[in-house]
C-alpha positions in Angstrom: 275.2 76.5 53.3 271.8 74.8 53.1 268.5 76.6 51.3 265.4 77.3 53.6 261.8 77.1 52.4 259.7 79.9 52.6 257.1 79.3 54.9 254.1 77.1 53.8 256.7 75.7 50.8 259.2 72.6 51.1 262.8 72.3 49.4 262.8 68.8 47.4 264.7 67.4 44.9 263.2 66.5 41.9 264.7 64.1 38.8 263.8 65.4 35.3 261.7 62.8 35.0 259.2 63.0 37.4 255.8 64.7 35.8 253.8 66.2 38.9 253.7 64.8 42.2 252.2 66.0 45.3 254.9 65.6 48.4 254.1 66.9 52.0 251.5 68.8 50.3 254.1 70.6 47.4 252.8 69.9 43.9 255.5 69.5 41.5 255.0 70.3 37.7 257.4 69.9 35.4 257.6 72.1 32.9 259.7 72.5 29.9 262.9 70.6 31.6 262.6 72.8 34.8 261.0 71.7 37.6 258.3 74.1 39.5 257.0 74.1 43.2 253.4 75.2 44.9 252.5 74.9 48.2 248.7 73.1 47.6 247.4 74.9 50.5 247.6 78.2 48.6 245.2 79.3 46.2 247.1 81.7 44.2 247.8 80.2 40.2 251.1 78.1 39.3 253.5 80.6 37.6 256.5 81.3 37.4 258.8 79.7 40.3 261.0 83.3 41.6 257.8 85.4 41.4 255.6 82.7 44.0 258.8 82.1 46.0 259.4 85.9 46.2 255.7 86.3 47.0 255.8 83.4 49.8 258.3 85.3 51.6 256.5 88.6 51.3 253.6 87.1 53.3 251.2 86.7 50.0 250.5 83.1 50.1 246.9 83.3 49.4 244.6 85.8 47.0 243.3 87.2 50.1 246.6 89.0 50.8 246.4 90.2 47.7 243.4 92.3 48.3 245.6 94.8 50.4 248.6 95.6 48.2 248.3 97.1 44.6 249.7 96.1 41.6 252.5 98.8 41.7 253.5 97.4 45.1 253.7 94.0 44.0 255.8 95.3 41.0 259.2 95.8 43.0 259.1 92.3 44.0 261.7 90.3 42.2 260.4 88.6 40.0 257.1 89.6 39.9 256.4 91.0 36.3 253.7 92.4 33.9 252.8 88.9 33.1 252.5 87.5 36.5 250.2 90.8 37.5 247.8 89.7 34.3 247.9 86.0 35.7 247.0 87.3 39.3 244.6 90.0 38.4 242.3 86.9 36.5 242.3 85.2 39.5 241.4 87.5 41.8 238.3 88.3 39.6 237.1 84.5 39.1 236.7 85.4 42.9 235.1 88.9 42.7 238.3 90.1 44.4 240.5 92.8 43.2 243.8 94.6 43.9 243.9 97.6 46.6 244.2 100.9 45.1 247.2 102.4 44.3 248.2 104.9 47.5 248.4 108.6 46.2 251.9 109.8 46.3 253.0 113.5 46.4 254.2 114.3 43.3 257.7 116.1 43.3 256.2 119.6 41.9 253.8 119.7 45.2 256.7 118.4 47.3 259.0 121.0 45.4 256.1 123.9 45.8 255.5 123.4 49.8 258.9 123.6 50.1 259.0 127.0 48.5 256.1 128.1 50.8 258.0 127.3 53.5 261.0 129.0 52.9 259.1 131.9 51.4 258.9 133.5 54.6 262.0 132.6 55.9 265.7 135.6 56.1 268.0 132.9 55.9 270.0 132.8 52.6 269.9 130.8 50.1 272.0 127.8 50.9 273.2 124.5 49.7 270.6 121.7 50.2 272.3 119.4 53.0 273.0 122.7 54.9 268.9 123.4 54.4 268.0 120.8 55.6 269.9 120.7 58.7 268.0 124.0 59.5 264.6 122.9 58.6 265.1 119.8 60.8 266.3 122.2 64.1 263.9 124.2 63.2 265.7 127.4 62.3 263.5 129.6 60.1 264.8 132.5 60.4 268.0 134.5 61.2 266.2 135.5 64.6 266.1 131.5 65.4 269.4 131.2 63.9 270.9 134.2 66.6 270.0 132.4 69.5 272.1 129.4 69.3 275.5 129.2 69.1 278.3 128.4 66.3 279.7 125.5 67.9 275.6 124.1 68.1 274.9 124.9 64.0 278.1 123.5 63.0 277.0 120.4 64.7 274.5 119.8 62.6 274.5 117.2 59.9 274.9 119.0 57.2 276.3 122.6 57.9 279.8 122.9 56.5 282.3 125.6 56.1 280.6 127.3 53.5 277.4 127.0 55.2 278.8 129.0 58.4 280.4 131.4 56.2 277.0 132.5 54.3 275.4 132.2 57.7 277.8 134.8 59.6 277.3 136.8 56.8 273.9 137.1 56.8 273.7 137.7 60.5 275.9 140.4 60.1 274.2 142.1 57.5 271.3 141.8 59.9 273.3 143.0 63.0 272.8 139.8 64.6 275.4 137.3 66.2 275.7 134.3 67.1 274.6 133.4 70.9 278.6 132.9 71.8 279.4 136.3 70.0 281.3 134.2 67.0 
C-alpha cells in the first residue's frame, strides 16, 4: 500500500547522499544520515520530521495557525514535544505572534461539587454511578419523577440493572409510591 503526502508536502525518495535540494517546492536537509522534508511554502522552522508531518495533517502549516491553538493542545500531537514547543514558541515571537491561551477546564472538585448540588435535593437513593447517570440523563430527580414512568421504561435505560431496580422499588415503597404499571 502506497504512502500519501500531507497536503502542501510531497513523498520523495532521497539517497544518503544528497545534501539539500529543493524538489516541487520540498527542501530536503540531510541531517545526521536521515533525511528530512519541508514544504518551502510554510513558514514554520525545520525540526523534527513526525512533529511537522503530524502538524501538516492537523491543518498547522503556517505560524498563523498557530495563533489559535495553545501549547497544551499542540502537546497531544504525536510527536510534538517540549522541544519542538520551545522551537515554535521562538518563532512565533521573531513575528510578535504568540500561542492562544490555554482554554479553562473544570477542574474535577467543581465538576465533583455541582454534582453534589444537584443531587442534594434529590429522594432517590444513593445508587451506583452508571445507574445515576441514566436518571440524570431522563431527567428523573426525584422519586415523584421516578413514579410516573413505568418499570419496563427505567429498565430500559442504559445503565439501570437489577440492582438498580431493586434499590429503586425499595425506595418507592418506603415512599408509598409505585411504579406507573403498579410493578
Amino acid at each position: 500500500m502506497g504512502r500519501t503526502a500531507p497536503q502542501g508536502f510531497h513523498l520523495v525518495t532521497v539517497r544518503p547522499c544528497d545534501a539539500i535540494r529543493n524538489l516541487n517546492g520540498i527542501a530536503l536537509e540531510t541531517v545526521e544520515g536521515r533525511t528530512m522534508t519541508h514544504n518551502t511554502e510554510s513558514d514554520l522552522p525545520v525540526f523534527g520530521g513526525p512533529a511537522l508531518r503530524e502538524l501538516a495533517l492537523a491543518g498547522y502549516t503556517r505560524l498563523e495557525h498557530l495563533t489559535k491553538v495553545s501549547e497544551k493542545e499542540l502537546l497531544k500531537i504525536h510527536g510534538v514535544g517540549p522541544k519542538a514547543i520551545r522551537i515554535l514558541r521562538e518563532a512565533l515571537q521573531t513575528k510578535g505572534l504568540s500561542f492562544a491561551e490555554p482554554k479553562p477546564a473544570k477542574s474535577a472538585r467543581s465538576a465533583k461539587s455541582a454534582n453534589r448540588k444537584s443531587t442534594e435535593k434529590s429522594d432517590l437513593p444513593k445508587l451506583a454511578a452508571p445507574a445515576q447517570r441514566a436518571l440524570a440523563a431522563a431527567g428523573i430527580t426525584t422519586l415523584e419523577q421516578l413514579a410516573s414512568m413505568t418499570e419496563a421504561e427505567i429498565s430500559h435505560l442504559h445503565g439501570i440493572g437489577p440492582n438498580a431496580l431493586k434499590q429503586l422499588r425499595a425506595a418507592l415503597q418506603a415512599k408509598k409510591f409505585t411504579f406507573a404499571n403498579g410493578g
